[in-house]
Residue, then its C-alpha position, 0 to 999 in steps of 0.5 A: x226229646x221235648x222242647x225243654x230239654x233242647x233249650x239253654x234253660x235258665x239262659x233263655x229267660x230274662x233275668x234282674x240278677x246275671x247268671x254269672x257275676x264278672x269277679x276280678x282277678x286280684x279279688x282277695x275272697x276268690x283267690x283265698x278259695x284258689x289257694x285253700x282248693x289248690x292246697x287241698x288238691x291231694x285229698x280231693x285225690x283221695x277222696x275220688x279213689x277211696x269213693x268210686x260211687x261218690x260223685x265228685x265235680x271241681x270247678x275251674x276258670x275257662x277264659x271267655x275269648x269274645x269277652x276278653x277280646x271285647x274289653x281289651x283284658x282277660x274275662x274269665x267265667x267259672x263253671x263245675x265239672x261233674x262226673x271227675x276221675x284222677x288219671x294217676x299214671x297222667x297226674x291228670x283229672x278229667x270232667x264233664x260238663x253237665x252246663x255250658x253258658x252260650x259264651x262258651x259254647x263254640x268250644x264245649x259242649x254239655x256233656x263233654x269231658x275235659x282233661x284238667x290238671x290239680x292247678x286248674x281245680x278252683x274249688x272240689x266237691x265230693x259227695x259220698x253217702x250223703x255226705x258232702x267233703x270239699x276244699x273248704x271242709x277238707x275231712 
């Protein structure tokens, strides 16, 4: 493997702008994203068993515990999950992780799968040949 691939990439460098904004929780912008993904949760459903060569992610909300213990409140990072199966007789989903940021890394690791259910999904995205379908367009 070369050098490249054994870094965190883009976590490694110095930047002016983070990588991650912190977003509070009562912002009305990502809760009308959650609202709009968690109601439109059976047709990214749809979407994932109609397409089996789609590639289909959702992102979910993963609760940072160093973060949250430092500030004394729930910190919370959104990260995407690709690779997404709906397990039907489980009414569950699973993901993997293609990025982990370092503030996550003691509990997961790129390339681990997840099992998550629809009210995890703060937003969806399948990609099908060529085209693009998520909770926002919802076609």
């Amino acid at each position: 493997m070369s050098e490249k691939f054994q870094s965190n990439g883009k976590f490694d460098e110095p930047r002016d702008e983070p990588l991650f904004l912190a977003i509070s929780k009562t912002d009305p912008a990502t809760l009308a994203a959650y609202d709009r993904a968690l109601a439109s949760v059976p047709i990214f459903i749809e979407h994932i068993e109609r397409n089996a060569d789609a590639l289909c992610s959702a992102k979910l909300r993963f609760r940072d515990p160093d973060e949250s213990e430092r500030l004394g409140e729930d910190s919370f990072l959104f990260l995407w999950l690709t690779t997404v199966h709906y397990h039907a007789e489980e009414r569950l989903f699973s993901g993997t992780f293609f990025e982990v940021p370092p503030e996550l890394q003691k509990w997961h690791q790129a390339a681990q799968r997840l099992a998550f259910e629809g009210d995890d999904i703060f937003d969806w995205m399948v990609l099908a040949k060529g085209h693009v379908h998520g909770d926002s367009h919802c076609a």
